[in-house]
C-alpha positions as CSV (number, residue, x, y, z in Angstrom):
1,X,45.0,-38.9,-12.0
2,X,42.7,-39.8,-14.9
3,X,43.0,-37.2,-17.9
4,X,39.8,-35.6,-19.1
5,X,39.8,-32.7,-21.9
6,X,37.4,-29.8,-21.6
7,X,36.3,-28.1,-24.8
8,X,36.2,-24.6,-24.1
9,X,33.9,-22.9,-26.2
10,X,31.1,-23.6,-29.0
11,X,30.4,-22.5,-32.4
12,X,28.3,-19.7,-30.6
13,X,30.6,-18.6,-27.7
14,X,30.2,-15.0,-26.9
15,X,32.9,-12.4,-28.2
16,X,33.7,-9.4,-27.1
17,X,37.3,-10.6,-26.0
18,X,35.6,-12.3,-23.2
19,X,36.5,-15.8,-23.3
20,X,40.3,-15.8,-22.5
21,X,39.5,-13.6,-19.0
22,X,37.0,-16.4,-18.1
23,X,39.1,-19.2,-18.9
24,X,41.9,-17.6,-16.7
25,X,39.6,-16.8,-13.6
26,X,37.8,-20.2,-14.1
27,X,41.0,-22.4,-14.4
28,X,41.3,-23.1,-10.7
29,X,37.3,-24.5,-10.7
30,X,38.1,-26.6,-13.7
31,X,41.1,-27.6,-11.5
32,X,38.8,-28.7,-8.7
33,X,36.7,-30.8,-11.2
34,X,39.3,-32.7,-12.5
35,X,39.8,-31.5,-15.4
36,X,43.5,-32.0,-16.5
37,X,43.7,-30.0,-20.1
38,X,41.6,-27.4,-22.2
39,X,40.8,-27.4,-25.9
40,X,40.8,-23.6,-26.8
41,X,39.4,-22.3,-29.8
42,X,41.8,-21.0,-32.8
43,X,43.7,-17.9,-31.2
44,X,44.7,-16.7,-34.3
45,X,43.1,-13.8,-37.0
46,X,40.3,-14.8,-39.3
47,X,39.3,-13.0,-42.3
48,X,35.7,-11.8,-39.8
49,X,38.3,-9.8,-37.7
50,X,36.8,-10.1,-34.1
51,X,33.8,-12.0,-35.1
52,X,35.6,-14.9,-36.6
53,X,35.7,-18.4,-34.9
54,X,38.7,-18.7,-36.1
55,X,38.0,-21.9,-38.5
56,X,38.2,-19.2,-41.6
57,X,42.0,-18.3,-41.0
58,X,43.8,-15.1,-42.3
59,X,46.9,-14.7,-40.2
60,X,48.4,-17.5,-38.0
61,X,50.9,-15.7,-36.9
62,X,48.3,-12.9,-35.1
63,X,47.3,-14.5,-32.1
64,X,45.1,-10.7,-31.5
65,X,48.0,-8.4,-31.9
66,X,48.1,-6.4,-34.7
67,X,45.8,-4.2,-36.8
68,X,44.2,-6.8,-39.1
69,X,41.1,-7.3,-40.2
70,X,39.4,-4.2,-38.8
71,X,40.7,-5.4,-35.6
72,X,43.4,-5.9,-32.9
73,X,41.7,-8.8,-30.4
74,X,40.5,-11.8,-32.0
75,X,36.8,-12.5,-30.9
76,X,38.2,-14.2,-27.7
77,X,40.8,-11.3,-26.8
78,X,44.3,-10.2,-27.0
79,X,47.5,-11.9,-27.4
80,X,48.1,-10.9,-23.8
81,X,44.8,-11.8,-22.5
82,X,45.5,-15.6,-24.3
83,X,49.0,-15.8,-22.2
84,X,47.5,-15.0,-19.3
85,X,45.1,-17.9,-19.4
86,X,47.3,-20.3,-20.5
87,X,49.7,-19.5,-17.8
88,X,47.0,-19.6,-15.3
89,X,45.6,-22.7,-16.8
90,X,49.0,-24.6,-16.3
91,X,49.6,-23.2,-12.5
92,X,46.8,-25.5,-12.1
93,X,48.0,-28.3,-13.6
94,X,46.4,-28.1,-16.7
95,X,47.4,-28.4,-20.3
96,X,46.3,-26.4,-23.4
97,X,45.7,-27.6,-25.9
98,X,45.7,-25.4,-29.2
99,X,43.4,-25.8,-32.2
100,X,45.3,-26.1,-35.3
101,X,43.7,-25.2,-39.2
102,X,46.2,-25.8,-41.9
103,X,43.8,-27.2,-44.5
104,X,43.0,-23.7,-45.9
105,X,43.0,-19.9,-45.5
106,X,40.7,-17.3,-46.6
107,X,40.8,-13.3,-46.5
108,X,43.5,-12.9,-49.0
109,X,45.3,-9.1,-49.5
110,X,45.1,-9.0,-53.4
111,X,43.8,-10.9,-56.2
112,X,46.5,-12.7,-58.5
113,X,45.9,-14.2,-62.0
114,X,46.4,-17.7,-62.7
115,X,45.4,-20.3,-64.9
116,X,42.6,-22.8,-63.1
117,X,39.5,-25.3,-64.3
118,X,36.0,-25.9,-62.8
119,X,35.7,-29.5,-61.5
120,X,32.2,-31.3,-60.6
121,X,31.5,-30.6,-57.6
122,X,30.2,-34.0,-56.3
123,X,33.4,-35.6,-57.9
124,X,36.5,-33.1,-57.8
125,X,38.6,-35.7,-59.9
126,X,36.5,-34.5,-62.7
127,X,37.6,-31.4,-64.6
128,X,35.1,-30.1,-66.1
129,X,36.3,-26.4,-67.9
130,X,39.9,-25.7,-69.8
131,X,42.1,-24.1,-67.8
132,X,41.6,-20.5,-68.5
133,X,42.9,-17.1,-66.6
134,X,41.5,-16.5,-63.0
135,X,41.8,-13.4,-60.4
136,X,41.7,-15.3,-56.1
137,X,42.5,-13.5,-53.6
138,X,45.4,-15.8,-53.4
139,X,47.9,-13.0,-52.0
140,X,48.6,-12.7,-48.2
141,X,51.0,-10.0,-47.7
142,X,49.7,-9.5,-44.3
143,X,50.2,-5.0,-44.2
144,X,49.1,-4.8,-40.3
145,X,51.6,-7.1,-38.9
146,X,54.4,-6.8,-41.7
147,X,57.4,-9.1,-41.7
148,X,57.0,-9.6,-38.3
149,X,57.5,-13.1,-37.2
150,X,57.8,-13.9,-40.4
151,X,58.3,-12.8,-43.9
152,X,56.7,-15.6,-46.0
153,X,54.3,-13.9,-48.8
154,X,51.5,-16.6,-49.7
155,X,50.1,-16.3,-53.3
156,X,48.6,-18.6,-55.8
157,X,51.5,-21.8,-55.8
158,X,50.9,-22.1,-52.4
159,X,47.3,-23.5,-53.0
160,X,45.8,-26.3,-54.7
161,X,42.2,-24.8,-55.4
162,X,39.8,-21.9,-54.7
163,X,36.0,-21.3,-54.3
164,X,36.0,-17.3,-55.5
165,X,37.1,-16.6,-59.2
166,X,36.5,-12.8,-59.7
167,X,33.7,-12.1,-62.3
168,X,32.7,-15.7,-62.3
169,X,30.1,-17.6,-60.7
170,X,30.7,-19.2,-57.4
171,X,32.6,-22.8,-58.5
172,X,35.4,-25.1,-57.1
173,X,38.7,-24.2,-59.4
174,X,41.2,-26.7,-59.0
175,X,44.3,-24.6,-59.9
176,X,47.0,-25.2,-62.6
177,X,50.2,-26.3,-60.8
178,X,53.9,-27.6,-61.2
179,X,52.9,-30.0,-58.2
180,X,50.0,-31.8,-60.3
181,X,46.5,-31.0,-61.5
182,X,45.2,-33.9,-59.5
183,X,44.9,-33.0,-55.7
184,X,46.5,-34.5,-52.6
185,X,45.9,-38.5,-51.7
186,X,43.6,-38.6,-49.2
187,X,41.9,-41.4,-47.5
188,X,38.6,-41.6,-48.7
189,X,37.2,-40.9,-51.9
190,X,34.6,-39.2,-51.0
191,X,33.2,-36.8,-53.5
192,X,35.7,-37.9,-55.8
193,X,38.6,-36.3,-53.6
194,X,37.5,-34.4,-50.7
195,X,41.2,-32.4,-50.7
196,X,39.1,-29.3,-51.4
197,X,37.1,-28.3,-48.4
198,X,36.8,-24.2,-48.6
199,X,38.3,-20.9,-49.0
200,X,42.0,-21.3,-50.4
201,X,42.9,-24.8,-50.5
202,X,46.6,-25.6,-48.5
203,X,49.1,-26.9,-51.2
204,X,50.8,-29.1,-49.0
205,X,53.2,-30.9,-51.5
206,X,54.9,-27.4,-52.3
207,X,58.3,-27.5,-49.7
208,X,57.9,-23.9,-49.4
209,X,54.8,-24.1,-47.3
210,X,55.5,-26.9,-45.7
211,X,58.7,-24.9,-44.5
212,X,56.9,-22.3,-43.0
213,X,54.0,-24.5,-41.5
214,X,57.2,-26.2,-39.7
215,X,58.3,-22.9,-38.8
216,X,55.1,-21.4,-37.5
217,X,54.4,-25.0,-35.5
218,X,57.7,-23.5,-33.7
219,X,57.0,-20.2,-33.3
220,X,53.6,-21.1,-31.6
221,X,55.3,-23.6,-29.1
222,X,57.9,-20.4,-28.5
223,X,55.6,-18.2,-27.8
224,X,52.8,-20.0,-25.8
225,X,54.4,-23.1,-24.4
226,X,51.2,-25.4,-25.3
227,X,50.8,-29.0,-24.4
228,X,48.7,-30.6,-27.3
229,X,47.2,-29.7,-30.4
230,X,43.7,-30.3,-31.7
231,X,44.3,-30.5,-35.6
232,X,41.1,-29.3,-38.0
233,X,39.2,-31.3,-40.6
234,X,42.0,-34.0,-41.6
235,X,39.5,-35.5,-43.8
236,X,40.6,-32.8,-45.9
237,X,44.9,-32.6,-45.7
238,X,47.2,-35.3,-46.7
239,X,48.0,-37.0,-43.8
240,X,51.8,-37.5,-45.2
241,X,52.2,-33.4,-44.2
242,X,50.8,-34.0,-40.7
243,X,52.9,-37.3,-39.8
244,X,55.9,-34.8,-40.9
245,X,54.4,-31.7,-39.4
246,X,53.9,-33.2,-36.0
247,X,57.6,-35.5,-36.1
248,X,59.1,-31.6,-36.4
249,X,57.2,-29.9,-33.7
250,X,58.0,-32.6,-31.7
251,X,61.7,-32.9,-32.2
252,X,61.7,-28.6,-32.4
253,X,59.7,-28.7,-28.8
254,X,61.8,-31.5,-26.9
255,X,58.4,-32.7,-26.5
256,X,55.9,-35.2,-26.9
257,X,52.8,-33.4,-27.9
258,X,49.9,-34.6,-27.6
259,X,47.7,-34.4,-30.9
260,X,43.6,-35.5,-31.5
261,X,42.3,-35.1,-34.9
262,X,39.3,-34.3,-36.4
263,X,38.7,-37.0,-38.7
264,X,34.6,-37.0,-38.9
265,X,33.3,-39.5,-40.3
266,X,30.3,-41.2,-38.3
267,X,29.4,-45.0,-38.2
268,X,32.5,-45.5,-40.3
269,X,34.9,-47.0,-37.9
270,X,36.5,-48.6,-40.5
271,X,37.7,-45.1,-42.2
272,X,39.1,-44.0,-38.7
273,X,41.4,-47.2,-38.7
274,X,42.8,-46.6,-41.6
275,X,43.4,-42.8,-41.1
276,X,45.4,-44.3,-38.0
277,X,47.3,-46.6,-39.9
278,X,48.5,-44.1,-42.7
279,X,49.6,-42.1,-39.7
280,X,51.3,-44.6,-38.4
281,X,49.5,-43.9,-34.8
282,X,51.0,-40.5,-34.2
283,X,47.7,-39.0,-33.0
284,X,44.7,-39.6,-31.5
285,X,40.9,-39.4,-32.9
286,X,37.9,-38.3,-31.7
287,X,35.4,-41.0,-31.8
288,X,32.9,-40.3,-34.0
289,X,31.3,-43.4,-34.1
290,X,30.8,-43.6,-30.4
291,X,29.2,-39.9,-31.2
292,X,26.7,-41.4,-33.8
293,X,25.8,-44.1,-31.3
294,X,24.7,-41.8,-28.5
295,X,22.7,-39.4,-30.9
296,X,20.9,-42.6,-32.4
297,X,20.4,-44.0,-28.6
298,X,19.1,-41.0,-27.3
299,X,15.9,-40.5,-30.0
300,X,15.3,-44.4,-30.4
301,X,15.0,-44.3,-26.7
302,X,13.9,-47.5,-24.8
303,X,13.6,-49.2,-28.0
304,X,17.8,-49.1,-28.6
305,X,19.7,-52.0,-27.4
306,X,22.1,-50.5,-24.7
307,X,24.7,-53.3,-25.1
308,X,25.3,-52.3,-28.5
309,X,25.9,-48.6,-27.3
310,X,30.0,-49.7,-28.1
311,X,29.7,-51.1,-31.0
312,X,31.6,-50.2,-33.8
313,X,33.5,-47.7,-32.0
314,X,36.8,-46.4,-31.7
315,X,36.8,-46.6,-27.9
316,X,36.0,-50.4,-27.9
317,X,38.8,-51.0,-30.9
318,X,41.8,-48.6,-29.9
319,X,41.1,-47.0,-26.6
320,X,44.8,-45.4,-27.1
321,X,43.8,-43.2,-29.9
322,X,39.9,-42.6,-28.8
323,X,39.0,-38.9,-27.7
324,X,35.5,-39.5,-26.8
325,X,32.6,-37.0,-26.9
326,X,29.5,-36.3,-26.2
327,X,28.5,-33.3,-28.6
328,X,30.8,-30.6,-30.2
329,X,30.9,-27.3,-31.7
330,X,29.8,-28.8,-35.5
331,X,27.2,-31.2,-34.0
332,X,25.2,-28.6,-31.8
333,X,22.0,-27.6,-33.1
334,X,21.8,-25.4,-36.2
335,X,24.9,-26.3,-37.2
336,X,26.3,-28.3,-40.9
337,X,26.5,-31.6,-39.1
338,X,23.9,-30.7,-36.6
339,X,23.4,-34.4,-34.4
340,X,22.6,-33.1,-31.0
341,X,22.8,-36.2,-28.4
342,X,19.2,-35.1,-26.2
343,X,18.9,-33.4,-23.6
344,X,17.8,-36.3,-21.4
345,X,20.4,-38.9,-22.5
346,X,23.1,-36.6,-22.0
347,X,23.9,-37.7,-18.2
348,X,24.1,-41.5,-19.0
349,X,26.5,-40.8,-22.2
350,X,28.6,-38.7,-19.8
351,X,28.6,-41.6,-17.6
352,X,29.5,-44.1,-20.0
353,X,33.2,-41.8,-21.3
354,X,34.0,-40.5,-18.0
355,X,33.3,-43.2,-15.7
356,X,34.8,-46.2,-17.8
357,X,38.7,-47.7,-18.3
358,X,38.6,-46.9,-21.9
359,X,39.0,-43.2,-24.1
360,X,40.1,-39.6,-22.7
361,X,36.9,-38.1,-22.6
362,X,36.2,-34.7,-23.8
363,X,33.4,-32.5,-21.9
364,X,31.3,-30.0,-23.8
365,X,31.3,-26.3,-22.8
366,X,27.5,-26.0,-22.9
367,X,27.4,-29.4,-21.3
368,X,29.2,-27.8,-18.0
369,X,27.7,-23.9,-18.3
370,X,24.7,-24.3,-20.1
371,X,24.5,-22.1,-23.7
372,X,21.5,-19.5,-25.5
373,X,22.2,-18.4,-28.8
374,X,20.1,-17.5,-31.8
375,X,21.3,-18.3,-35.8
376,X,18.8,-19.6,-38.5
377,X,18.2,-23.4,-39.4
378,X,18.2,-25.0,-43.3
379,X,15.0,-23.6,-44.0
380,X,16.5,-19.5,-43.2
381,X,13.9,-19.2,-40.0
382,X,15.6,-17.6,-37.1
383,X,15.4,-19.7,-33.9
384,X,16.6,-19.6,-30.4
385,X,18.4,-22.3,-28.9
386,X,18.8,-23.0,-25.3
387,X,21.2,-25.4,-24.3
388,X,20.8,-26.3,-20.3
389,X,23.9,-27.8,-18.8
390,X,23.8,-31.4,-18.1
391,X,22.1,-32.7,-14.9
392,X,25.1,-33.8,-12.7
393,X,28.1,-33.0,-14.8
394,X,30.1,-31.7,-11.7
395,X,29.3,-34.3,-10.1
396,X,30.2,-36.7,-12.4
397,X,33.4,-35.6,-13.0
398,X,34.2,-35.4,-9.5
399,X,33.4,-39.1,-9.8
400,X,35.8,-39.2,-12.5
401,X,38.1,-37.9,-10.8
402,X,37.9,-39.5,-7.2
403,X,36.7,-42.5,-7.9
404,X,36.6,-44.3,-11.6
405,X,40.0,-46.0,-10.8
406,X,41.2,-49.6,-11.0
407,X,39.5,-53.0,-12.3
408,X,36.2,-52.9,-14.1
409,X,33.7,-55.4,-14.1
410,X,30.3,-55.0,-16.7
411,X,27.1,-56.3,-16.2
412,X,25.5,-55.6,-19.7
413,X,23.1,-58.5,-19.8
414,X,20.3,-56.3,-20.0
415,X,19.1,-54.5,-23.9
416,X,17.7,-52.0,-21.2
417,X,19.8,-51.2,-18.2
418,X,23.8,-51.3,-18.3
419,X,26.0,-51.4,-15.0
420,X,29.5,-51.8,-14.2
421,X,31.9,-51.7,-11.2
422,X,35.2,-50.0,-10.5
423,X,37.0,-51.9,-8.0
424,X,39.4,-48.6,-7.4
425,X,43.1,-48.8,-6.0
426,X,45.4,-48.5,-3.3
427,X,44.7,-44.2,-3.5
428,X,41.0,-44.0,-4.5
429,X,37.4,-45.7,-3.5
430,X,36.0,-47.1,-6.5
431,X,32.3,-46.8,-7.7
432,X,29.2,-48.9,-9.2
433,X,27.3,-47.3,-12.1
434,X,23.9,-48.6,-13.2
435,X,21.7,-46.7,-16.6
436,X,18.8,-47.4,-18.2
437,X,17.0,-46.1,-21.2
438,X,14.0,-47.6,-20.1
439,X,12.2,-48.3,-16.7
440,X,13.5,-48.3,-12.8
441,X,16.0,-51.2,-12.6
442,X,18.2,-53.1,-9.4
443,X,21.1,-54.5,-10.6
444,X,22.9,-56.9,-8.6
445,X,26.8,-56.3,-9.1
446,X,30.0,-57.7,-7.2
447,X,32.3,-54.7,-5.7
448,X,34.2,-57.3,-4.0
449,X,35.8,-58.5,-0.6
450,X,37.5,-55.2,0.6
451,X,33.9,-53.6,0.8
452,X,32.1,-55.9,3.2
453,X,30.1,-53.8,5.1
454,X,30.5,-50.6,3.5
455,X,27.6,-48.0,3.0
456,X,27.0,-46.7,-0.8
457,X,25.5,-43.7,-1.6
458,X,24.0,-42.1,-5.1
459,X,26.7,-39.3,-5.6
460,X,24.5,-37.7,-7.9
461,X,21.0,-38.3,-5.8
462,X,18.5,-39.9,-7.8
463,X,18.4,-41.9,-4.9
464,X,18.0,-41.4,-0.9
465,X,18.9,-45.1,0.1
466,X,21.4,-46.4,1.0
467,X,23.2,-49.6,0.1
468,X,25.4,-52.2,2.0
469,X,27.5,-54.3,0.6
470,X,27.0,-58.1,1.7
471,X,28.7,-60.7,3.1
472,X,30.2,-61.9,-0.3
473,X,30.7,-58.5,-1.6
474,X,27.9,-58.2,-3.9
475,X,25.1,-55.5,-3.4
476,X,21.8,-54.6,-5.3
477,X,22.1,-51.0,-7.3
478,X,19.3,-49.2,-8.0
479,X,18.7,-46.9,-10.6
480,X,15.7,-44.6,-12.0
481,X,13.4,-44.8,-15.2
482,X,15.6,-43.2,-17.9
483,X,18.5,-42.3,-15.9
484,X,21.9,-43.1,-13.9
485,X,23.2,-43.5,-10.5
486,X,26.8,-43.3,-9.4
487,X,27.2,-45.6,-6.3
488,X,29.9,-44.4,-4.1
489,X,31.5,-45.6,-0.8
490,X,30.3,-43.0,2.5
């Protein structure tokens, strides 16, 4: 069965513990669609208690069981409540995956004094202050759970630099540190070093952390049995701690996790190759090139050149270690790296990752339930965003899931109006798929011998005919102005 990856909430997902009860009463309709594993949001205690998304993390070992935070449940529910839906998720043959933040941690216990500097903060490799005495919050004693689970006490050696200096003005401090005053090697040099990304910065190169990052990576496994993880802003951590990190929860699981990174860097192919390399290919990425392509496509409109829709992209390079997507939680509008694909380009995007040989596609909760939610854009105006749910996802999928199976042949002659056919295999039908950005289009394609005579339908009805396929297996596809048709056999 093909895999496909829901993402099972957004940046604006409702609280109220509501999210792991409806991901354990939906998991047998997610089932049904194909989906074969869910990307849950972080389960564990933020520093906003029950209204934390879970990217600002406090405790990691509270997955919404103790008293932290002016709060037992995290904002998706209790510990017990998460269980149950990943239990009922897997009954249906599904895997969880588990979202993983390591870079950083924020809502310390106390405040500690240590020496630190101010560095620029457009270029972090430049210090630009003495080091002089600070007060962080760099202490996590954790008082609501104890030394439950564990008994590691996090303070001021255990991170590289902070954004809070008590007192002081609201800087980067890069802090003073037997492991170097320089940060961690990373990839790019963006910004000088883009090590520091917020909050208390991880210091990876101290074994003490890395110790109990190795020992928590176990702990989760123990205690939830998860299938994948989805690991946070790697732009950001060395990438020697996660080639380690995952070889240990791998060899402490008995095994082989799957792992997709966030490594988002659009239109710069080039940087996700290399991130791959260093890694030495032991996780995937999601594509954020092929993401950059479908927002530019779908607000240049008719005047983009569909055969370039590929281009540059992780999906066309290294189809092994391409997530693709549509939209996420930090693309959706009124969000930092708000680059919403539009509403009307959304079905032939969908299209082109789930009905395709190349990439494990990733679907969008809005995308399959529709979202509403209010928050305030760059200017500090309140707005209200309705997101509707895209126009034939189910069926789509279903496609995916039924029919997107063997051979593929493309047909992208055409700057306007893109087709391709599955020839499928000895278990499933396969399927012709015809877009266009543009106007109504036929497209002759070949489906081949074993489908003389057969009757085609639109699965997703922007057509009434119906087709037969000819003599020498070939057939003429329609397909609307600015739209997509799934050609299945009756």
């Amino acid at each position: 069965m093909n895999q496909t990856m829901i993402q099972y909430f957004h940046w604006y997902s409702e609280g109220n513990g509501k999210l792991w009860k409806e991901a354990e009463e939906k998991a047998q309709y997610l089932a049904e669609l194909g989906i074969t594993s869910v990307w849950f949001p972080p389960a564990y205690k933020g520093t906003d208690g029950a209204n934390s998304i879970g990217y600002d993390a406090y405790d990691i070992f509270d997955l919404g069981e103790f008293d932290q935070k002016n709060s037992i449940p995290t904002k998706y529910g209790t510990k017990e409540e998460y269980i149950n839906a990943i239990k009922a998720l897997k009954k249906n043959n599904i895997e969880v995956i588990v979202d993983v933040v390591l870079g950083h941690k924020a809502g310390g216990d106390e405040l500690e004094t240590f020496k630190a500097a101010k560095v620029d903060e457009n270029n972090r490799e430049k210090i630009i202050s003495e080091f002089t005495d600070i007060q962080s919050y760099t202490k996590f004693t954790f008082p609501g759970r104890g030394k439950k689970f564990s008994d590691f006490e996090w303070n001021f050696t255990c991170f590289s630099g902070v954004d809070y200096a008590e007192g002081k003005e609201s800087h980067i401090y890069k802090i003073q540190s037997e492991y170097g005053n320089d940060w961690e090697e990373m990839i790019d040099d963006e910004k000088g070093n883009y090590d520091y990304l917020m909050f208390n910065d991880v210091e990876h190169r101290n074994p003490h952390v890395r110790e109990e990052l190795n020992n928590w990576a176990k702990w989760y496994f123990d205690e939830t049995d998860f299938d994948g993880v989805r690991l946070d802003a790697l732009k950001h951590i060395s990438f020697d701690f996660y080639k380690e990190w995952l070889t240990m929860l791998r060899s402490n699981s008995g095994k082989n996790i799957f792992a997709v990174g966030e490594y988002w860097a659009p239109g710069q192919l080039n940087l996700l190759q290399k991130y791959i390399e260093a890694t030495e290919g032991c996780m995937s990425l999601f594509d954020s090139s092929l993401h950059n392509n479908f927002h530019t496509a779908s607000n240049e409109g008719d005047s983009y050149d569909l055969r370039r829709i590929f281009d540059e992209t992780l999906t066309a390079v290294d189809p092994l270690h391409s997530v693709s997507i549509v939209d996420n939680h930090d693309t959706q509008p009124l969000q930092d790296l708000e680059a919403p694909v539009e509403t009307w380009f959304k079905p032939l995007a969908y299209a082109l990752i789930l009905l395709r040989e190349n990439g494990y596609p990733c679907v969008f909760y809005p995308d399959l339930y529709g979202a509403t939610y209010k928050d305030n854009d760059r200017e500090g105006n309140e707005q209200e965003i309705f997101l509707d749910k895209v126009d034939g996802i189910e069926e789509l999928l279903k496609a995916r899931k039924e029919n997107a199976y063997g051979a593929q042949k493309d047909y992208f002659e055409d700057a306007n109006c893109l087709g391709w056919t599955r020839e499928g295999d000895d278990d499933h039908q396969g399927c012709a798929v015809v877009l266009s950005n543009k106007d109504s289009y036929v497209k002759p394609m070949e489906m081949g011998e074993k489908y003389i005579g057969k009757i085609f339908f639109d699965v997703l009805g922007r057509s009434e005919e119906k087709i037969e396929i000819r003599e020498d297996g070939w057939a003429d596809f329609p397909v609307p102005a600015g739209n997509v048709s799934v050609w299945i056999p009756e």
